[in-house]
N, C-alpha and C positions, 0 to 999 in steps of 0.2 A: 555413751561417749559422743562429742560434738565434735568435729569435724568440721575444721575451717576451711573454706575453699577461696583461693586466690588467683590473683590474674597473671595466665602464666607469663607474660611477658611484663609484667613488672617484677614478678620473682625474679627472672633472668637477668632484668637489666640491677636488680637492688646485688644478685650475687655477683656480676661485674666487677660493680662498684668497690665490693665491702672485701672482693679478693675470694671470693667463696665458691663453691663447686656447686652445681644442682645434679640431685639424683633423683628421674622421672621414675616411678612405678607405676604400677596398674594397680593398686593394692589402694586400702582405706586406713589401711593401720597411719599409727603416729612416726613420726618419721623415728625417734628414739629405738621404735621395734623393730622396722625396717633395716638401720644401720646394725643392731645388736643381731638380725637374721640373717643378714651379710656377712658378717664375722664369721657367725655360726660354719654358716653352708663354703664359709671360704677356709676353714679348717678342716673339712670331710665328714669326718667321722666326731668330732667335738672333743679330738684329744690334745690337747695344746702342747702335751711334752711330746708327740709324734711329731704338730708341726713345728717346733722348738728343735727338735734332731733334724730336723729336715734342712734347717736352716746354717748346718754348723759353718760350711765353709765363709758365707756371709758374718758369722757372728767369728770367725777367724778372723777375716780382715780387716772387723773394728779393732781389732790390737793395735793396728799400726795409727789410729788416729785418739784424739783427745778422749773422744769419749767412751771407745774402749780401755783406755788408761785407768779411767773415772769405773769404771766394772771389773778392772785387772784388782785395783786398789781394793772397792769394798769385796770381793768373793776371797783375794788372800786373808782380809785378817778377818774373814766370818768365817776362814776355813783353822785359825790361829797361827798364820805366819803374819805375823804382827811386821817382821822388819821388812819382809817387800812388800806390803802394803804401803805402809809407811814410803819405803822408796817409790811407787808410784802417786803415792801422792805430794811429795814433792817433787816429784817430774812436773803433776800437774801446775802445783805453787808456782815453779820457774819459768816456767813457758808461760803463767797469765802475770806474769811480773817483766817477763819479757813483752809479751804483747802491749801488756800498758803503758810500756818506756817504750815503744814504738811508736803507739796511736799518739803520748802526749809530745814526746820532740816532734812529730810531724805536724802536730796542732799546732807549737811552739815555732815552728819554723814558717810554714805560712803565715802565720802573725805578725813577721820581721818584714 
């Protein structure tokens, strides 16, 4: 395996730029294995439904925004309650049909 080596302060200043994060190691691995042993070791024990329950009260609170709506919808009708999925997703339809008649009168209205 080859292993490119770069100049660290132009790394830094290209991740500036591009909006990107740098993560320095001591290690030779590819950084692909790196970020994938990061996950690893940031899960504990490498049980994802342990850190998945860990997480409830956060994944509680997505309910109250869009994209908990967007996971209300698909988990009701993969569970076969077809009509409140349904109802969340056109909660969702309304609100991106509201947001569009917002962004475009205000487009509309700066223009005048």
């Amino acid at each position: 395996m080859t292993v490119k080596r770069r100049h660290e302060p132009d790394l830094e200043k290209e991740a500036l730029r591009d909006g990107k994060f740098v993560v320095k190691t001591n290690t030779q691995l590819p950084a692909a294995e790196v970020v994938l042993s990061m996950f690893r070791n940031s899960l504990g024990k490498g049980d994802p439904g342990a850190w998945l329950a860990g997480q409830g009260q956060m994944l509680g609170i997505m309910d109250f925004f869009p994209q908990g709506w967007g996971s209300l919808a698909l988990t009701r009708g993969i569970s076969g309650d077809y009509l409140s999925g349904l109802g969340w997703s056109l909660l969702l339809l309304v609100l991106g049909v509201c947001l569009f008649i917002l962004a475009f009168d205000s487009i509309k209205a700066r223009d005048l």
